[in-house]
ROZA-667914 format. One line per field, with one value per residue: residue number from 1; residue in three letters; x, y, z of N, C-alpha, C, CB in turn. Coordinates in Angstrom, 3 decimals, padded with zeros to 6 digits. Glycine has a CB too. Example, Ala and Ser with C-alpha at 12.3 -4.5 7.8 and 13.67 -1.06 7.14 Angstrom:
ROZA-667914
seq: [1_2]
type: [ALA_SER]
n_px: [013.190_012.850]
n_py: [-005.690_-002.250]
n_pz: [007.800_007.080]
ca_px: [012.300_013.670]
ca_py: [-004.500_-001.060]
ca_pz: [007.800_007.140]
c_px: [013.200_012.900]
c_py: [-003.300_000.030]
c_pz: [007.800_007.870]
cb_px: [011.308_014.084]
cb_py: [-004.473_-000.598]
cb_pz: [009.046_005.725]
This chain:
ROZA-667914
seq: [1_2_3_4_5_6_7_8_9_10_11_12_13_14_15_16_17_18_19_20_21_22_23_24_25_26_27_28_29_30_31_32_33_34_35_36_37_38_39_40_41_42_43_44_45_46_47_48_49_50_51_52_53_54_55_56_57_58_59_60_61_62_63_64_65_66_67_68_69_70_71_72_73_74_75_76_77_78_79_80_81_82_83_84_85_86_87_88_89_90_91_92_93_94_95_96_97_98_99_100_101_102_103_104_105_106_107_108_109_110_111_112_113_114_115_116_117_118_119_120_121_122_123_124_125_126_127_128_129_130_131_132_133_134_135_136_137_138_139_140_141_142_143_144_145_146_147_148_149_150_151_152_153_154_155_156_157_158_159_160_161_162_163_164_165_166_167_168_169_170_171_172_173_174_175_176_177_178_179_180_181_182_183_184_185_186_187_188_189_190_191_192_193_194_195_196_197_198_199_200_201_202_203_204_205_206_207]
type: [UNK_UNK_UNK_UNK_UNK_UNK_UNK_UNK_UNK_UNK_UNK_UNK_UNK_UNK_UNK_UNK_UNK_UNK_UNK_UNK_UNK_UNK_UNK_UNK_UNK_UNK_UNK_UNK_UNK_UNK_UNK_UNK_UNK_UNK_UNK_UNK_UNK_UNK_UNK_UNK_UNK_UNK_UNK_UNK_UNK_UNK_UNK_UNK_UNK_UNK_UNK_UNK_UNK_UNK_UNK_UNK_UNK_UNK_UNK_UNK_UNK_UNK_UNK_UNK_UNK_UNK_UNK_UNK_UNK_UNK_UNK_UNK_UNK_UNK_UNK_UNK_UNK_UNK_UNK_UNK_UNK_UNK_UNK_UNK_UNK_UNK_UNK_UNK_UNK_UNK_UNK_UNK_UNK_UNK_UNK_UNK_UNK_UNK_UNK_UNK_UNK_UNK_UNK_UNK_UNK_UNK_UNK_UNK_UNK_UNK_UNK_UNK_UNK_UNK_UNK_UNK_UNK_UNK_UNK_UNK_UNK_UNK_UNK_UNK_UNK_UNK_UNK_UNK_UNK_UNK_UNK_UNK_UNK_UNK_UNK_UNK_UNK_UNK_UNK_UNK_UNK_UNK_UNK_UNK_UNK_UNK_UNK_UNK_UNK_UNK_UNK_UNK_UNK_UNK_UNK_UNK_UNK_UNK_UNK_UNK_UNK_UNK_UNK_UNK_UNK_UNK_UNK_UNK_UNK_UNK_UNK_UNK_UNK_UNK_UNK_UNK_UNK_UNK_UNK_UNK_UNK_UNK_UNK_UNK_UNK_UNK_UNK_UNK_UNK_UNK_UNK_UNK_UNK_UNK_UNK_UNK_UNK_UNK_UNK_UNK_UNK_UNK_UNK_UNK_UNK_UNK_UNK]
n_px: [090.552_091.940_091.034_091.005_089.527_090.914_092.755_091.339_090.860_089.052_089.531_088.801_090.190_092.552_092.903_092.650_095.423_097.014_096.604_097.558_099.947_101.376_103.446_103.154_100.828_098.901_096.914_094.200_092.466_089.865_089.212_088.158_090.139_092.106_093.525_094.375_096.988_098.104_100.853_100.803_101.088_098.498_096.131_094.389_091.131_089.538_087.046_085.212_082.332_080.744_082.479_084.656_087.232_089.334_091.786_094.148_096.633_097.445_099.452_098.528_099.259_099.096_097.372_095.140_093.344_091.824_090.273_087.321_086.373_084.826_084.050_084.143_086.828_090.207_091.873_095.548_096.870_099.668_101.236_103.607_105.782_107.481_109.416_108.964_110.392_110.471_112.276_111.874_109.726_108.721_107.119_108.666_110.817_109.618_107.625_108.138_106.195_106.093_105.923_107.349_106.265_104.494_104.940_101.948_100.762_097.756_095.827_092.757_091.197_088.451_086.060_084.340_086.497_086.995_087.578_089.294_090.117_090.412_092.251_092.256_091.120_092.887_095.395_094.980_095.143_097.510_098.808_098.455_099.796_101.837_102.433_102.207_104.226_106.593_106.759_107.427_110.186_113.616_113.692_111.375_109.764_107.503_105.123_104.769_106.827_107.635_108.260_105.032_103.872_105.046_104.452_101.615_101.722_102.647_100.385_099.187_099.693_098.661_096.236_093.636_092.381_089.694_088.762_085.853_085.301_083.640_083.923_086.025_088.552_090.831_093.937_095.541_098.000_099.921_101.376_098.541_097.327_099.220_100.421_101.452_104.058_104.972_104.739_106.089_108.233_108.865_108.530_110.939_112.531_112.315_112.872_115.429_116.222_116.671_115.501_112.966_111.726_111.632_109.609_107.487_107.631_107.179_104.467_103.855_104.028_102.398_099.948]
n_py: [091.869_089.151_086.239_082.623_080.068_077.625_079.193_081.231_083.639_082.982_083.428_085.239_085.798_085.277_087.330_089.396_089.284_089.704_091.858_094.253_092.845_094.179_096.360_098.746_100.040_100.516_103.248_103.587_104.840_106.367_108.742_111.694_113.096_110.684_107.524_107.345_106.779_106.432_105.458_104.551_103.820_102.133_101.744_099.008_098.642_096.352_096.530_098.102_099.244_097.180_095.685_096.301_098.992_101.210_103.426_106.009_109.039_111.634_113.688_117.013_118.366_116.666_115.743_113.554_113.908_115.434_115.389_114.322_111.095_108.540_106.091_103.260_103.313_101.664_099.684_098.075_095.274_093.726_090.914_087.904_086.963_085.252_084.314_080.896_078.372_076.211_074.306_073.008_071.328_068.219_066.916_067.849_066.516_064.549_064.646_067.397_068.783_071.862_075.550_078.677_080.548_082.709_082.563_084.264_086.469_088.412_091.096_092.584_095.918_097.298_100.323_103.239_106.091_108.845_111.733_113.983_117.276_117.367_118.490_117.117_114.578_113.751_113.281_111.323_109.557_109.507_109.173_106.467_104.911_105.474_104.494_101.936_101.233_101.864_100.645_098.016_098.279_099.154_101.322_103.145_105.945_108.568_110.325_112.302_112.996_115.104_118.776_120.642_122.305_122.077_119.556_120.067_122.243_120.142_118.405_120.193_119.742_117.594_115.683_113.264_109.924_108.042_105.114_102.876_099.780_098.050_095.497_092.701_091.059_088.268_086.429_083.376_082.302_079.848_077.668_075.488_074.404_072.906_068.996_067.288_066.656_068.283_070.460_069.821_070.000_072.803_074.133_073.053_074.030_076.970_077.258_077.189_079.521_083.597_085.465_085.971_084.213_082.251_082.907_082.027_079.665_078.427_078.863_077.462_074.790_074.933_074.465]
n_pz: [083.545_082.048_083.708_083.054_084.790_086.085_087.277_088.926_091.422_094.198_097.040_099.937_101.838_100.595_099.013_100.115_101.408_099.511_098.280_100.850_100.966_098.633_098.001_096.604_094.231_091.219_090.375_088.113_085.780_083.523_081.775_079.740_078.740_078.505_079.123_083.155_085.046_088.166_090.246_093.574_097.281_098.575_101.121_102.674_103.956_105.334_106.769_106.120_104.577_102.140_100.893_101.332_101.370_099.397_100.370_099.966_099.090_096.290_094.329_094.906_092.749_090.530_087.562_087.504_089.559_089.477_086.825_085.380_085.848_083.411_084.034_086.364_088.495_088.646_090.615_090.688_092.108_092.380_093.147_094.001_091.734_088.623_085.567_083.346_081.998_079.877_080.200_083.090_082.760_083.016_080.970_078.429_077.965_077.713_075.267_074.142_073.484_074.347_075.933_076.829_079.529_082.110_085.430_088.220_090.701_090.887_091.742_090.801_092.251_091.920_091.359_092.255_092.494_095.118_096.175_098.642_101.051_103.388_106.184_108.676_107.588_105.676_106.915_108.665_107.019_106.084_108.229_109.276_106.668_106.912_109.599_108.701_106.992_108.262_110.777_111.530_111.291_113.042_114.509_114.297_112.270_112.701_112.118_114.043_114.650_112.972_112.613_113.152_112.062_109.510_108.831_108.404_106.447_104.078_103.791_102.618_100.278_099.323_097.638_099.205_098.943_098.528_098.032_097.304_097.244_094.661_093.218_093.388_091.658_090.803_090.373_090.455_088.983_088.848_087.657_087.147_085.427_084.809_084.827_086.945_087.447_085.984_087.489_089.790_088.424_088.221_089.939_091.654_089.886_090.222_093.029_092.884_092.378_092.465_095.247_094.488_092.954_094.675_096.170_094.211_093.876_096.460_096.587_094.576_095.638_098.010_096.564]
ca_px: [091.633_091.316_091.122_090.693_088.573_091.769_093.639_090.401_091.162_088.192_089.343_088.601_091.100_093.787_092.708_093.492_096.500_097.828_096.762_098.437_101.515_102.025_103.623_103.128_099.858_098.517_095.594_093.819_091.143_089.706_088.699_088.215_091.865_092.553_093.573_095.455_097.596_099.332_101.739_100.913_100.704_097.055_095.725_092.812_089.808_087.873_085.908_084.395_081.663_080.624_083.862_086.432_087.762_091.071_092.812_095.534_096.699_097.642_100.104_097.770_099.198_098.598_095.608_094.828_091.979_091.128_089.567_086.198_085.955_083.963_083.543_085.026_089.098_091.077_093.294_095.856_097.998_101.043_102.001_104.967_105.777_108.335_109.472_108.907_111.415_109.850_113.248_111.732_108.679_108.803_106.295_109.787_111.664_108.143_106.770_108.417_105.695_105.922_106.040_107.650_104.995_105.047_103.690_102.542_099.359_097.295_094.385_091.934_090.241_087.188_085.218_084.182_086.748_086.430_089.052_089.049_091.251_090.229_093.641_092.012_091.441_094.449_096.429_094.229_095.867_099.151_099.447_098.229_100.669_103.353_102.576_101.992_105.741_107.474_106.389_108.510_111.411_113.521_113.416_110.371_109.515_106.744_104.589_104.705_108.278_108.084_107.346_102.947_103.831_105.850_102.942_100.590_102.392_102.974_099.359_098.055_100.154_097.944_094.678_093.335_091.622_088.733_087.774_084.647_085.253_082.647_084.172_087.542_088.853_091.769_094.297_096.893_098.687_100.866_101.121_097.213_096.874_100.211_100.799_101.963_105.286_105.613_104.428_106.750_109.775_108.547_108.917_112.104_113.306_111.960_113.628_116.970_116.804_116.745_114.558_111.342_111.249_111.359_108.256_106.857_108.008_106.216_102.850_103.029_103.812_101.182_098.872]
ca_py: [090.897_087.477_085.313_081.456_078.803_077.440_080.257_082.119_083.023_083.702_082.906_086.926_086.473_085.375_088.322_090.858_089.445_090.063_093.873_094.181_092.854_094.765_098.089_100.047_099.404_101.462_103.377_103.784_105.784_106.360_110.313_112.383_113.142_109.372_106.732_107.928_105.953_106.934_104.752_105.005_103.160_102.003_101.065_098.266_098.827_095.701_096.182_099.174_099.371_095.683_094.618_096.814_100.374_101.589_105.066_106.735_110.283_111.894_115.154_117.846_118.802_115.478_115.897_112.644_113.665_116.886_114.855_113.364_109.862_108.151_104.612_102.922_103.443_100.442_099.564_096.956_094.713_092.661_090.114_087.087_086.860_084.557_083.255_079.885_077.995_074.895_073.404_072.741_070.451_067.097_067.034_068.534_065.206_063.398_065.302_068.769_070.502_073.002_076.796_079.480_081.096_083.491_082.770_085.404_086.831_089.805_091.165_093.811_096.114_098.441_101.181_105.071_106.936_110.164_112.712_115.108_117.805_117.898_118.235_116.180_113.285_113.621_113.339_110.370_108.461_109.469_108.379_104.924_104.631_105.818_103.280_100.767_100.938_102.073_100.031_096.944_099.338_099.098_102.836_103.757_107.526_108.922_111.887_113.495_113.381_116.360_119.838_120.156_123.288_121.721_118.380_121.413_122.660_119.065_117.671_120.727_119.281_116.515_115.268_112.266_109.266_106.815_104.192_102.064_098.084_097.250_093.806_092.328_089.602_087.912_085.514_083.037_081.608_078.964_075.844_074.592_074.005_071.605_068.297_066.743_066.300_069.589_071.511_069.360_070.486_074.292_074.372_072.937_075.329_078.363_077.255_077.055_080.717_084.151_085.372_086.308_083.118_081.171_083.227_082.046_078.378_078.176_079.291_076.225_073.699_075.052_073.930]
ca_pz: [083.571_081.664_084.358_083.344_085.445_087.052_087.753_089.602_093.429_095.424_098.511_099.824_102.863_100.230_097.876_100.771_101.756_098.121_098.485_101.593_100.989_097.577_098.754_095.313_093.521_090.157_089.998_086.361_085.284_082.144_081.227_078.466_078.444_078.008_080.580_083.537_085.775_089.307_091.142_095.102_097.835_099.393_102.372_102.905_105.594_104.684_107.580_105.323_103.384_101.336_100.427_101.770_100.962_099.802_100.997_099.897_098.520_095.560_094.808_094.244_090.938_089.760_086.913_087.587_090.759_088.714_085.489_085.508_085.533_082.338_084.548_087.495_088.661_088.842_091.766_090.352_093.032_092.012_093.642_093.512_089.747_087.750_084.548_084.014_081.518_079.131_080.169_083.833_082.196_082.368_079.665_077.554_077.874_076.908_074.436_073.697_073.191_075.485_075.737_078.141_080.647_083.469_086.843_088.507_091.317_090.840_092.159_090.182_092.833_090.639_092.039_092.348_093.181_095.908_096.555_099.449_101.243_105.110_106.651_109.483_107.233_105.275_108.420_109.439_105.884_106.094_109.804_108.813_105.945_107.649_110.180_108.314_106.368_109.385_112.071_111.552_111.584_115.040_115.469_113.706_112.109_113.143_111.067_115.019_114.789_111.804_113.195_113.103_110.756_108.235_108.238_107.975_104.664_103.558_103.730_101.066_098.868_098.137_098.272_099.735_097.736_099.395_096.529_097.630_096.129_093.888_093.090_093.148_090.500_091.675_089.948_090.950_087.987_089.696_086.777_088.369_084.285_084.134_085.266_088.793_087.566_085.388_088.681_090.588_088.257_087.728_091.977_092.122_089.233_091.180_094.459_092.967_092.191_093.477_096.484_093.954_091.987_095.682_096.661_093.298_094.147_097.365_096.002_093.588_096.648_098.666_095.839]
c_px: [091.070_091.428_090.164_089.891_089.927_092.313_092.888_090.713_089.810_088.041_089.452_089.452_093.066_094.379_093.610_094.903_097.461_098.051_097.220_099.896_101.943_102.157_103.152_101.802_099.787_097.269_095.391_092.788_090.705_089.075_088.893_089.408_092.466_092.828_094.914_095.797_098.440_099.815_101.072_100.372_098.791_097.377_094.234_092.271_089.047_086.733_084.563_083.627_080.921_081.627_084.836_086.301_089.258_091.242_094.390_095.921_097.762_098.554_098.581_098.038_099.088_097.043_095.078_093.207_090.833_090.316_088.802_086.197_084.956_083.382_084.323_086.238_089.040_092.035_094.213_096.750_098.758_101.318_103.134_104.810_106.805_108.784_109.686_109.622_110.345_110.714_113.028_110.251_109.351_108.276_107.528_110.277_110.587_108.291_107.124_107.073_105.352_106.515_106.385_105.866_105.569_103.859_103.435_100.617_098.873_096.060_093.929_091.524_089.470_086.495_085.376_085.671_086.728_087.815_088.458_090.549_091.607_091.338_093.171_092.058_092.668_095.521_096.216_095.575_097.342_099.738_099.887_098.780_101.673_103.856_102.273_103.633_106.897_107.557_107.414_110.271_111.871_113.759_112.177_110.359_108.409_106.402_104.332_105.928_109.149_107.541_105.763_103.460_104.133_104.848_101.905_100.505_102.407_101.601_098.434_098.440_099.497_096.925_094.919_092.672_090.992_088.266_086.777_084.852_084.330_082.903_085.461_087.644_090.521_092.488_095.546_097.077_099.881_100.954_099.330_097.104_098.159_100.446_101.065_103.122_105.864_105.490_105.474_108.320_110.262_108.895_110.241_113.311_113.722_112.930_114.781_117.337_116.796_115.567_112.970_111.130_111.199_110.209_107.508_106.832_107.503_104.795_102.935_103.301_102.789_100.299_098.252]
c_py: [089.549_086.575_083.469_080.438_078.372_078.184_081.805_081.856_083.675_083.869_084.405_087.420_086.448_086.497_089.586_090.817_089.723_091.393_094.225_093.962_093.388_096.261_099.092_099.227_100.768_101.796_103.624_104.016_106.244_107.752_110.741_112.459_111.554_108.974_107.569_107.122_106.346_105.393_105.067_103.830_103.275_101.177_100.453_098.799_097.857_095.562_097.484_099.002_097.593_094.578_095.472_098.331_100.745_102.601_105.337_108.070_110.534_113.372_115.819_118.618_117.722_115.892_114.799_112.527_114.801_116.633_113.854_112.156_109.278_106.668_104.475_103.180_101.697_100.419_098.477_096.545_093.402_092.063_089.116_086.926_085.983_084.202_081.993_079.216_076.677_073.992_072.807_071.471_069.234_066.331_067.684_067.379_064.283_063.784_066.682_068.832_071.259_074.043_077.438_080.380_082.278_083.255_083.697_085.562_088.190_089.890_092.466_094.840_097.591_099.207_102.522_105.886_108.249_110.457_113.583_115.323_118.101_117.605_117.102_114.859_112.572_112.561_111.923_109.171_107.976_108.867_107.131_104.329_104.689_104.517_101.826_100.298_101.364_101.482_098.635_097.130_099.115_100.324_103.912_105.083_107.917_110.092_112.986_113.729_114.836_117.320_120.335_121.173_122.699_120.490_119.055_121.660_121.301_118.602_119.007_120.679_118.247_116.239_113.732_111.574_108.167_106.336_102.782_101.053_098.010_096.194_093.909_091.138_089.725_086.310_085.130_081.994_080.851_077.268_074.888_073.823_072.748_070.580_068.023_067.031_067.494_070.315_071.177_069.879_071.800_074.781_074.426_073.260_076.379_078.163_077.351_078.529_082.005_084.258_085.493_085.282_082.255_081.611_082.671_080.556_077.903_078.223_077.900_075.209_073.355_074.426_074.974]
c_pz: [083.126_082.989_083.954_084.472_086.522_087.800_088.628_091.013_093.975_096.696_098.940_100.887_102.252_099.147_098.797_101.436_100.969_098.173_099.357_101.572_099.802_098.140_097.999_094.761_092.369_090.327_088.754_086.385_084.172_082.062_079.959_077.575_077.744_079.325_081.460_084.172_087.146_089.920_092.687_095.891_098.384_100.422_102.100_104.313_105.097_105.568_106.843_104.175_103.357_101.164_100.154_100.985_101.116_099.822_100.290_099.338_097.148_095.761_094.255_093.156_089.926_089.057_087.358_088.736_089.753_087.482_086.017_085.075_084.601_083.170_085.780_087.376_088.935_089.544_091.261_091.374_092.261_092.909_093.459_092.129_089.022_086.584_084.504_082.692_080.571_079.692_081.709_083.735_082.317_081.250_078.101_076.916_077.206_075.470_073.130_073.243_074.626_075.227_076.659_078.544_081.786_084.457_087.868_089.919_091.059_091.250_091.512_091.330_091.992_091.876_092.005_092.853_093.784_096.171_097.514_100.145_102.442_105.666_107.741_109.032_106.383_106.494_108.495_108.204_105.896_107.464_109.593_108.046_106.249_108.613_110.278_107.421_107.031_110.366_112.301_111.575_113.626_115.260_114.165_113.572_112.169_112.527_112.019_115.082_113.955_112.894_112.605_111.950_109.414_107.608_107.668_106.794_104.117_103.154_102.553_099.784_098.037_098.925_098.558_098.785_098.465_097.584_097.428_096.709_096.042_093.669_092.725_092.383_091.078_090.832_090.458_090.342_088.763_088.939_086.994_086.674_084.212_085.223_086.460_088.451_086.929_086.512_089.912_090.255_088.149_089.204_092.126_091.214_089.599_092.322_094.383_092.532_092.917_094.342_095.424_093.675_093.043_095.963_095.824_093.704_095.674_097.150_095.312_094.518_097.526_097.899_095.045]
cb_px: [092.278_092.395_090.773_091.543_087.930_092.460_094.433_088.867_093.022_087.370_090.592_086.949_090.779_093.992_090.740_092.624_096.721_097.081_095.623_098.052_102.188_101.210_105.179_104.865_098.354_098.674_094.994_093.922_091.107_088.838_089.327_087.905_092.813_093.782_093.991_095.489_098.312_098.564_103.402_100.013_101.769_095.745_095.747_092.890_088.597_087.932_086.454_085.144_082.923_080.379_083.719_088.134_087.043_092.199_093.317_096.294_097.072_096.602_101.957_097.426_100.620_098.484_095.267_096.131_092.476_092.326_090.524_085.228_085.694_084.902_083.853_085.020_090.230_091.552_092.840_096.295_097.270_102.360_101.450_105.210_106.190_108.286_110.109_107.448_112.736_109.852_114.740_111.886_108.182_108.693_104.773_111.004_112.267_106.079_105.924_109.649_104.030_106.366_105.177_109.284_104.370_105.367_103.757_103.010_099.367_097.366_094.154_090.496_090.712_085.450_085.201_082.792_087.129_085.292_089.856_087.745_091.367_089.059_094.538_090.982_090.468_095.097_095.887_091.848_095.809_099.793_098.331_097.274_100.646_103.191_102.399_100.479_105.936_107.422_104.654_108.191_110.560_114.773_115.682_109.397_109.879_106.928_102.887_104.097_108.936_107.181_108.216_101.129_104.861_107.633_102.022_100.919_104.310_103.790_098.726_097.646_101.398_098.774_093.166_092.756_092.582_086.902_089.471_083.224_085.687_082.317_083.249_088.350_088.530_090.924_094.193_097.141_099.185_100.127_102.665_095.084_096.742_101.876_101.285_101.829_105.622_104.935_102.701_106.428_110.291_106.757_108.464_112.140_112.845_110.194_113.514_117.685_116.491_117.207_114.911_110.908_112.166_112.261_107.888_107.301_109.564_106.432_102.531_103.667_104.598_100.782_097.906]
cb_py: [090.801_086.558_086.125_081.274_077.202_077.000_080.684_081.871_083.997_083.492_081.659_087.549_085.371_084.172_088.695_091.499_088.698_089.752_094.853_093.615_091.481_094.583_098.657_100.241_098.928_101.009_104.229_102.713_106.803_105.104_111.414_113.590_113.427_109.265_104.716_109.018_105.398_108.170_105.326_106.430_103.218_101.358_102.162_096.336_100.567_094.115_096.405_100.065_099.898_095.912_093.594_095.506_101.360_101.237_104.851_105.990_111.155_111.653_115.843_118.486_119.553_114.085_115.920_112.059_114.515_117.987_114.279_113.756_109.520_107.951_103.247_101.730_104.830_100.007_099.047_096.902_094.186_093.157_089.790_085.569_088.465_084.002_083.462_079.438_077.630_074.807_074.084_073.926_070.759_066.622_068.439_069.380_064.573_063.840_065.750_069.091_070.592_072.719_077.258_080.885_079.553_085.322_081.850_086.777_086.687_090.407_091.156_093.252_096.157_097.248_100.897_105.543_106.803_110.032_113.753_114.825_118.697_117.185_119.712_116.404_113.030_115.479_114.370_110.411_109.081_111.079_108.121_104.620_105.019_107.352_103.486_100.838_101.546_102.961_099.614_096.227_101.439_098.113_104.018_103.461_108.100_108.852_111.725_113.347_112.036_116.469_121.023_120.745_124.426_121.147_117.489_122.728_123.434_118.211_117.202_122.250_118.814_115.018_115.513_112.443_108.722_107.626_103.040_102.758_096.563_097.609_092.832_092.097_089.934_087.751_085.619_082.877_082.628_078.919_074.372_075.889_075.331_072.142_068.243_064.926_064.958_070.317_071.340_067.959_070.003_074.699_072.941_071.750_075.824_078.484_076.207_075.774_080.945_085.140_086.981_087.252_082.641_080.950_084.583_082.701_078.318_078.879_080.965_075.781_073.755_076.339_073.299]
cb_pz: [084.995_080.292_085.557_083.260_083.997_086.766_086.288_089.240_094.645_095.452_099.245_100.079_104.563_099.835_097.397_102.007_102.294_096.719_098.636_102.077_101.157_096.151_099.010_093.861_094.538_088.849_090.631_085.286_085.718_081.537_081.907_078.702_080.269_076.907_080.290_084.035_084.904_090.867_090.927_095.477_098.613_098.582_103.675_102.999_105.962_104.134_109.575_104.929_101.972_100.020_099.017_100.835_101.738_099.035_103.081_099.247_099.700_095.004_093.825_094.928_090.389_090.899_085.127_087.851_093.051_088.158_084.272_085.025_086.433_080.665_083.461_087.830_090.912_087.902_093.530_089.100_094.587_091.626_093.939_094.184_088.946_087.879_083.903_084.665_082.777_077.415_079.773_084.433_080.723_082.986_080.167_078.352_079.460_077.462_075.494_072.604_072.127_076.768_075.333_077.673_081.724_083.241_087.736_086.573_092.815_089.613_093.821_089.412_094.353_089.345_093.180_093.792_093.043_097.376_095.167_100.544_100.617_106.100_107.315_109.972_106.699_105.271_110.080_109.274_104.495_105.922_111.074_108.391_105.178_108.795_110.792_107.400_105.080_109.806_112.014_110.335_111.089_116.117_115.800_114.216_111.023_114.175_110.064_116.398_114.283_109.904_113.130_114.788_110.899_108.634_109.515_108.450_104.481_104.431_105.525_100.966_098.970_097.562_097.026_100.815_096.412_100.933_094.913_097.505_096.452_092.837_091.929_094.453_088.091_093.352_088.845_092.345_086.822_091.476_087.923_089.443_083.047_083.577_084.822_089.574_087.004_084.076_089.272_090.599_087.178_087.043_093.227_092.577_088.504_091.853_095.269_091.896_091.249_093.198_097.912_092.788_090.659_096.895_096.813_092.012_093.958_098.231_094.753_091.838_097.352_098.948_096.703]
């Protein structure tokens, strides 16, 4: 990921709160076959390892575990995102020159990935996902709430996936490159619209 000088986040507790709060992330992998890509949620453990470990499972007819890796996988997280208008510049009314943009956060996470099929640890993932997107729920679902047989049958449907972070890169494009007064009008663009572009419009107030 290009990441610029301004737009570098290292702060490593604001990195994991990005991966956290993105529900869907991409994995990508590069094999023989060519690059592959799954959709699925992860889970962080940064108390694991160096610098964290992410979890999550795959179907087991997915090729995607079944093809040898040529280099590291790629975890990608999305975070708040926007378009950002020239017509919110005050640098417009100066100057015109100015160009549309998109502001947006993302975080890289790189590393090995491992697949396995131990229904025990399976179990262990899916609990933790479950209760991690159910829990704020006021009558939560529970993976004891299925009959053990049918979780039984369910969990050899797919494998499991531990990826060990080798290093995370981490960007948060938020105007840091424009002006006081362009960042001041790019905010109070964002705020006047729907719920994403206010999440986007807080990030550039914060600073």
């Amino acid at each position: 990921m290009y990441v610029p000088p301004a737009f570098r986040e290292t702060d490593e507790a604001a990195i994991h709160e990005t991966m956290r709060a993105a529900p869907l992330a991409s994995l990508v992998t590069a094999t023989a076959v060519g690059l592959l890509c799954t959709p699925l949620p992860l889970l962080l453990a940064p108390e694991e390892g160096e610098r964290g470990v992410l979890y999550g499972h795959l179907a087991r007819a997915n090729p995607h575990w079944r093809e040898p890796a040529l280099a590291e996988s790629l975890a990608i997280f999305s975070g708040p995102d926007a378009y950002v208008t020239p017509s919110w510049y005050a640098t417009k009314r100066e100057t015109g020159k100015v160009v549309p943009t998109w502001n947006y956060v993302a975080v890289h996470a790189y590393g090995t990935a491992e697949f396995f099929d131990e229904p025990e640890r399976l179990l262990a993932v899916v609990t933790r996902l479950t209760e991690r997107h159910e829990g704020a729920r006021p009558a939560p679902w529970a993976v004891a709430d299925a009959p053990a047989d049918f979780v039984a049958a369910q969990l050899r449907g797919i494998v499991g996936l531990r990826l060990p972070i080798a290093r995370l890169e981490g960007k948060r494009k938020m105007s840091q490159n424009r002006s006081a007064a362009d960042r001041a009008g790019v905010a109070a663009g964002l705020a006047a619209g729907e719920a994403g572009a206010r999440r986007v419009a807080a990030l550039i107030t914060e600073g």
